[in-house]
VOKE-986004 format. One line per 10 residues: number of its first residue (from 1); their letters; for each residue x, y, z of C-alpha. Coordinates in Angstrom, 3 decimals. Layout:
% residues N
NUM) a) X,Y,Z; ...
END
This chain:
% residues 208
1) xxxxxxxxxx) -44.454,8.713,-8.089; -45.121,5.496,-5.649; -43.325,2.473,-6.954; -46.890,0.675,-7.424; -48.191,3.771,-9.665; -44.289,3.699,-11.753; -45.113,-0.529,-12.392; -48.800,-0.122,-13.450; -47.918,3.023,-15.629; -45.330,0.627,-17.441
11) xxxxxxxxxx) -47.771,-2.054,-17.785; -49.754,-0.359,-19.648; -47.773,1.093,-21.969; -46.427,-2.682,-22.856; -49.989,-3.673,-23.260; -50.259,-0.551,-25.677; -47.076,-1.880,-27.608; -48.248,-5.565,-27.922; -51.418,-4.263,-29.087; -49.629,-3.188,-32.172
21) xxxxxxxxxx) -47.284,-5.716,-32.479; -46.844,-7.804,-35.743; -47.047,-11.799,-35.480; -45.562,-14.286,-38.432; -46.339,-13.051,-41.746; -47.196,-9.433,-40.633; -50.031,-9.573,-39.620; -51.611,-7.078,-36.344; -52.698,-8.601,-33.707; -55.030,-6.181,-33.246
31) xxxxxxxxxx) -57.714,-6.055,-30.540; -60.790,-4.227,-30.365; -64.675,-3.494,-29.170; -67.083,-4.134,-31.891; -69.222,-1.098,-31.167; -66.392,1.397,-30.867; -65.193,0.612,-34.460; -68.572,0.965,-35.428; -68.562,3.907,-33.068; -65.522,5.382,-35.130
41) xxxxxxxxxx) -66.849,4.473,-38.385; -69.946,6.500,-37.397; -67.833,9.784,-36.447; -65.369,9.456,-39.752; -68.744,9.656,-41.976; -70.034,12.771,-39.752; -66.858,14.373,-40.493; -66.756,14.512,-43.704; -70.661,15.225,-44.024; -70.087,18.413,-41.902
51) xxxxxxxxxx) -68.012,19.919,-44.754; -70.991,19.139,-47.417; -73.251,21.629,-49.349; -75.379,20.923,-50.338; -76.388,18.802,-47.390; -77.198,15.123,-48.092; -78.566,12.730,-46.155; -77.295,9.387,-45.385; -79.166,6.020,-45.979; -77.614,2.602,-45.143
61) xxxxxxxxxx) -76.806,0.834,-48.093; -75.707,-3.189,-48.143; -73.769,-4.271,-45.305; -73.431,-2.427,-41.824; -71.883,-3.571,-39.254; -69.353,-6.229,-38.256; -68.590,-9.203,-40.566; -65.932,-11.492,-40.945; -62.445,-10.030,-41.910; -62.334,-10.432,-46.217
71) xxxxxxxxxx) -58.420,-11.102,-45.971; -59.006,-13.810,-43.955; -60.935,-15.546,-46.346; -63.104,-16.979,-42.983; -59.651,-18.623,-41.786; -59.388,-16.882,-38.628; -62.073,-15.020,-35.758; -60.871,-11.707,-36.944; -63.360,-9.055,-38.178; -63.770,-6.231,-39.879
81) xxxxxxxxxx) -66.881,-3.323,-39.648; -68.439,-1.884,-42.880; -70.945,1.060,-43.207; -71.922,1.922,-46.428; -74.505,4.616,-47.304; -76.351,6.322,-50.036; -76.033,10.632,-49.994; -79.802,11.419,-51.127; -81.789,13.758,-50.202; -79.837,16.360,-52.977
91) xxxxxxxxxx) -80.330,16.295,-56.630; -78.533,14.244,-58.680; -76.484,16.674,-60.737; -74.891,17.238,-57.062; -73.212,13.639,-56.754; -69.832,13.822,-58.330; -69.878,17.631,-56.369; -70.522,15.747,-53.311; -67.192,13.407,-54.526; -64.923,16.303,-54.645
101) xxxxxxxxxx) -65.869,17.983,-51.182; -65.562,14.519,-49.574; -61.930,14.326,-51.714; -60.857,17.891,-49.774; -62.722,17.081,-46.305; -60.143,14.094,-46.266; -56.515,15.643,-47.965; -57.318,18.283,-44.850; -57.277,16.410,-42.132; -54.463,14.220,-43.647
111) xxxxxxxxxx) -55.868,10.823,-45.272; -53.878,9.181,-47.963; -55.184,7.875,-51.115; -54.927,4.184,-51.893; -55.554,4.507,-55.548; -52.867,4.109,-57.814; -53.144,7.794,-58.331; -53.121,10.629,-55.912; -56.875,11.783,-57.751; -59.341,10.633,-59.908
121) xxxxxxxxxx) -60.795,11.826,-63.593; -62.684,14.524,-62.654; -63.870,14.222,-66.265; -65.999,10.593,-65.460; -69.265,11.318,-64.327; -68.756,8.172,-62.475; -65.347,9.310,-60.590; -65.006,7.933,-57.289; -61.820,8.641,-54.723; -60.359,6.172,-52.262
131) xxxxxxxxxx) -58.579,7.081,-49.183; -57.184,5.585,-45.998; -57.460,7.346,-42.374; -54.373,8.456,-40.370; -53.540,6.682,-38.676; -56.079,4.159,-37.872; -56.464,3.171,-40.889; -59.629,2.863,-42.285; -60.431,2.255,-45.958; -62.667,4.996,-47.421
141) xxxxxxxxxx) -64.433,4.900,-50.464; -66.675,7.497,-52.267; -68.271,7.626,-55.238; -70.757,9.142,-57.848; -73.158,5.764,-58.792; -74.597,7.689,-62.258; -77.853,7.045,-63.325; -78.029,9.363,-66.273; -74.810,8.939,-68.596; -76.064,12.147,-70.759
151) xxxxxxxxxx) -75.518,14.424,-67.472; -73.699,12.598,-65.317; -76.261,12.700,-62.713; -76.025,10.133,-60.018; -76.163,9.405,-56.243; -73.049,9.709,-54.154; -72.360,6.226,-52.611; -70.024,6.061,-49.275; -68.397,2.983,-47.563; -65.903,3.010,-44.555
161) xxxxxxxxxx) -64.137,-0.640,-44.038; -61.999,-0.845,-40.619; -59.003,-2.567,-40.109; -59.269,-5.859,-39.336; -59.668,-6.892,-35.412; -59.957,-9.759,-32.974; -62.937,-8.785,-31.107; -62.006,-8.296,-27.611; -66.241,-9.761,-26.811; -65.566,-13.038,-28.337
171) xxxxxxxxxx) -61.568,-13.337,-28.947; -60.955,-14.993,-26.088; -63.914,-17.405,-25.843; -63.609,-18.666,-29.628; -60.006,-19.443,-29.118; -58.803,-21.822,-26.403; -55.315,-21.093,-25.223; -53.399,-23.128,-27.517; -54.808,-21.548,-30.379; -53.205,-18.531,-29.245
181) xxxxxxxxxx) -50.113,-17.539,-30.984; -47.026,-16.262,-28.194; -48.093,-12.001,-28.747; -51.437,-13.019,-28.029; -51.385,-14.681,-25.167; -49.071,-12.380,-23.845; -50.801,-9.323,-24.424; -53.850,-10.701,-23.150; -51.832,-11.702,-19.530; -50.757,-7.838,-19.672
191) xxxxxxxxxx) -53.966,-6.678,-20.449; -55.157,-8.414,-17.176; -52.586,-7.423,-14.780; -53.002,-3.627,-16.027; -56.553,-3.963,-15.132; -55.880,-5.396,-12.032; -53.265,-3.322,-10.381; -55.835,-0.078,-12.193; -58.717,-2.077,-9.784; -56.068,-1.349,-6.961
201) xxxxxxxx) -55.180,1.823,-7.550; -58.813,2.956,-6.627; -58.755,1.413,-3.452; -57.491,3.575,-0.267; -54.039,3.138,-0.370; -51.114,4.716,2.345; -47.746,5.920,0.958; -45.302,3.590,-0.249
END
């Protein structure tokens, strides 16, 4: 390997390892597209719909898309994407079913639950189950909204948060550069030299 490909190779990586680094009081400083969260949002609610039977269909429900980041209390230009949805489409005596299979779809692929208990009581017609991703970390929620107590019919309700983000569309413009904190600023300089020298590397080049 030339030594130009060995430097941007290492670049990168660093860029990948301040990207997860923790500033003062723990906190990620975490950056990321807008429309790929959604993106990923999107695929984590396919997922688990694949596994479902009977087959619901999904209908936006409150918020959807990115909003402001709720740990933030509006104190900082982080943000955070939300899809919720409603499962209709199947009848109601099939919501706390459609709980369940979400419940497996998730323990399979490795998610781990955020409750104070690893399940719910299966015995609530209202039961709901709430999970994390691994190991992006998404907050996953579903649950059976009842409408008829006597039967425990209900609709199956669905919301993926993400993790909160500094967009990488508007970090840098709603911050000037003393507003950065020292990981920042620094993972933004390595973010620009990787894409530099990967500019170079497709450009005609002779042997080192």
């Amino acid at each position: 390997m030339s030594r130009r490909r060995r430097m941007a190779v290492a670049l990168v990586g660093l860029a990948f390892a301040l990207s997860a680094c923790a500033g003062p009081g723990g906190q990620k400083k975490v950056l990321m597209d807008d429309q790929q969260v959604l993106a990923r949002a999107e695929e984590i609610v396919q997922q688990m719909l694949g596994g479902m039977s009977p087959k619901p269909t999904p209908e936006r429900d409150g918020r959807y898309g990115a909003d402001a980041c709720l740990a933030d209390s509006g104190k900082s230009d982080r943000q955070q994407v939300h899809a919720s949805y409603r499962l209709e489409g199947v009848p109601g005596s099939a919501g706390r079913q459609l709980v369940r299979q979400a419940r497996d779809a998730w323990v399979e692929r490795g998610y781990k639950f955020t409750s104070d208990t690893s399940d719910c009581d299966w015995s609530d017609p209202g039961t709901a189950v709430h999970m994390a991703t691994v190991p992006d970390d998404y907050w996953l929620t579903i649950s059976n909204s009842v409408t008829d107590r006597a039967t425990g019919d209900g609709t199956a309700v669905l919301t993926v948060t993400s993790p909160c983000y500094f967009p990488t569309s508007g970090a840098s413009a709603s911050a000037s550069p003393q507003a950065l904190s020292a990981d920042e600023a620094a993972q933004q300089s390595v973010l620009a030299h990787s894409s530099r020298i990967q500019d170079a590397l497709r450009a005609p080049t002779t042997a080192d």
